[in-house]
C-alpha positions as CSV (number, residue, x, y, z in Angstrom):
1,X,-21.5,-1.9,21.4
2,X,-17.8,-1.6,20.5
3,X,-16.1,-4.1,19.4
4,X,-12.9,-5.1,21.4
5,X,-10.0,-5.3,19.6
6,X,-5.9,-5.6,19.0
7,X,-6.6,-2.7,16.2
8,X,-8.2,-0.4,18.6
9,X,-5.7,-1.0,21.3
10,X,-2.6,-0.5,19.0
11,X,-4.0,2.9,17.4
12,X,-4.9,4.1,20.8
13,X,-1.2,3.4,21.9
14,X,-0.1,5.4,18.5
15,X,-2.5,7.7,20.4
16,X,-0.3,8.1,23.4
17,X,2.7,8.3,21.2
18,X,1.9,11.8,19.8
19,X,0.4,13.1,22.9
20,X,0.7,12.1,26.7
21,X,-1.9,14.6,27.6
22,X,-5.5,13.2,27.8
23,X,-7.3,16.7,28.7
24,X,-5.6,17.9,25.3
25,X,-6.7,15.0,22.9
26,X,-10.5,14.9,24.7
27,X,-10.2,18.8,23.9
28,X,-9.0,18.1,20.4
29,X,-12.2,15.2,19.9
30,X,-14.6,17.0,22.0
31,X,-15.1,14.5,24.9
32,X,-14.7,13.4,28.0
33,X,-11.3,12.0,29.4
34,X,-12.9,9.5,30.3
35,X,-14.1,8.6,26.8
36,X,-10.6,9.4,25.4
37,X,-9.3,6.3,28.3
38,X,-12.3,3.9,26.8
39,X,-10.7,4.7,23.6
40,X,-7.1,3.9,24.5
41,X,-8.0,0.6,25.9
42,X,-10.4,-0.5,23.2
43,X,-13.9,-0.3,24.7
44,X,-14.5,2.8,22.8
45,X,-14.2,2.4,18.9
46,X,-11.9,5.6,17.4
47,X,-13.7,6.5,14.4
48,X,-12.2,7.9,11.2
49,X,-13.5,11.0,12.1
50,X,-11.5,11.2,15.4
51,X,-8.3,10.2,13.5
52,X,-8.9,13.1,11.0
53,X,-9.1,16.0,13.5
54,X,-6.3,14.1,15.3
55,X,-3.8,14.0,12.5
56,X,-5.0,17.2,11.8
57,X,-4.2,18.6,15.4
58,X,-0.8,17.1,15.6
59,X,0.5,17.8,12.0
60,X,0.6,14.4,11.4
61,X,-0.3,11.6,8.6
62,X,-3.4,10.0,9.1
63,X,-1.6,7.0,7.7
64,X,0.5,6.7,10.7
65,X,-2.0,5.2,13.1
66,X,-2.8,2.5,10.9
67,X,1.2,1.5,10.2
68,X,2.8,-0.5,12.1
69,X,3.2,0.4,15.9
70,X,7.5,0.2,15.5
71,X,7.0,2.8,12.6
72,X,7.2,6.9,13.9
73,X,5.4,9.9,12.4
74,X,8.9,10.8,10.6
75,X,8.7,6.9,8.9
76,X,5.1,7.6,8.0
77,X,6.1,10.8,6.6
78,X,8.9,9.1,4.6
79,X,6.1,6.4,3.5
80,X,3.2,8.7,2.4
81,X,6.4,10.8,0.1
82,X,7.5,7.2,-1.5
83,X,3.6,6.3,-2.2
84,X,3.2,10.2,-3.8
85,X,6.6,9.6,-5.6
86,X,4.9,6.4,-7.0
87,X,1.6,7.8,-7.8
88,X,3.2,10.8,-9.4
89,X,5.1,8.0,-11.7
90,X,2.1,6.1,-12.5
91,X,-0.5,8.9,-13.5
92,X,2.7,9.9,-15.6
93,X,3.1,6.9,-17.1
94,X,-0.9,6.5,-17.8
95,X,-0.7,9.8,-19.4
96,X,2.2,8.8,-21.8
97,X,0.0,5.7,-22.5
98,X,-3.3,7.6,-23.1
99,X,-1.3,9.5,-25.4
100,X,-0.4,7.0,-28.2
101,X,-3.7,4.9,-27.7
102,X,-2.7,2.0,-30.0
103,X,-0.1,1.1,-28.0
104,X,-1.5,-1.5,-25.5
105,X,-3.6,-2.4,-28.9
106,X,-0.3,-3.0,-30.8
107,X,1.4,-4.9,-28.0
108,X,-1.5,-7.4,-27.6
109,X,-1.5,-7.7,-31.4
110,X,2.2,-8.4,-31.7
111,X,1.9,-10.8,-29.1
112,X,-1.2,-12.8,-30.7
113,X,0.8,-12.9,-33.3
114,X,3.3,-14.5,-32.0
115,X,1.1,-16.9,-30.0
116,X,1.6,-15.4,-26.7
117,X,-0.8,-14.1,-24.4
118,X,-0.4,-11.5,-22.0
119,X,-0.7,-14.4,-19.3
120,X,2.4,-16.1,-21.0
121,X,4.6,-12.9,-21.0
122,X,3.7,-11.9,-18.1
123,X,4.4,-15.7,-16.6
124,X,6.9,-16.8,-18.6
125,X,10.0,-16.7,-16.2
126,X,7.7,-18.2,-13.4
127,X,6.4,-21.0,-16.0
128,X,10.1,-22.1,-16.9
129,X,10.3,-21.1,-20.6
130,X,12.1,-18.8,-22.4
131,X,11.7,-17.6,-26.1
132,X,13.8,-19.1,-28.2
133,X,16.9,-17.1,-30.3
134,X,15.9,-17.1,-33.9
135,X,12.3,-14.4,-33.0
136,X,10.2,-16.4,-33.8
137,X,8.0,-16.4,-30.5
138,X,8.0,-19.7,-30.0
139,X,8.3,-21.3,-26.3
140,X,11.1,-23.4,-25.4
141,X,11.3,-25.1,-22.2
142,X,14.2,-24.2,-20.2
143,X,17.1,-26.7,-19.2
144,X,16.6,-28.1,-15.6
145,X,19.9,-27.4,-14.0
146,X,22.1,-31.0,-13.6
147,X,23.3,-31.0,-10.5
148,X,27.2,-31.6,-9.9
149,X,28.0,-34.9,-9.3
């Protein structure tokens, strides 16, 4: 049995956003209009699979029925292009790193050195310590701020 949900219902309202006409989305999924109402309401799981050929079908991102129900196809649009624009910058970035392959090696080392981890770097502004000026790497707690008085 399906299970009844606030999911179902919002991506069957994201449904009805893109397309008014039953008899064209129970053409589109193959079924009944009946089964395309069940679906709507939640009593009737949509599957991946009916998202796919609807997203497909209507030219657009499968994304969308999963965002927000405030956020329209153009948003999701916008969304997927930021993610890509991101992704494209990362696998860059991991191929720049993959290229000189004793960097991360070197970075940890200089950092042992120092007596850092990458815990401490990475925390340091969130722990309340700075480095101190002379480059040494040692840890200095900050100054608590006096307050004016």
């Amino acid at each position: 049995m399906a299970r009844r949900g606030s999911n179902y219902t919002a991506i069957g309202r994201k449904i009805k956003n893109i397309s008014k006409n039953q008899s064209e989305i129970a053409r589109v999924l193959g079924l009944t209009q009946q089964s395309v109402s069940g679906k709507f309401i939640g009593k009737i799981a949509i599957s991946v699979a009916d998202l796919e050929k609807l997203s497909a079908h209507f030219n657009c991102p499968i994304i969308y029925f999963f965002l927000p129900e405030n956020v329209n196809i153009a948003q999701a649009e916008l969304i997927i292009n930021m993610l890509g624009n991101f992704h494209e910058g990362l696998l860059a970035a991991l191929k720049d790193l993959s290229s000189r392959p004793n960097y991360i090696q070197s970075y940890v080392a200089d950092m042992a050195s120092k007596g850092m981890s990458l815990y401490d770097q990475g925390h340091k502004d969130s722990l309340g310590v700075s480095s101190d000026d002379d480059g040494a790497g040692e840890v200095q707690p900050v100054p608590a701020a006096v307050p004016a008085g």
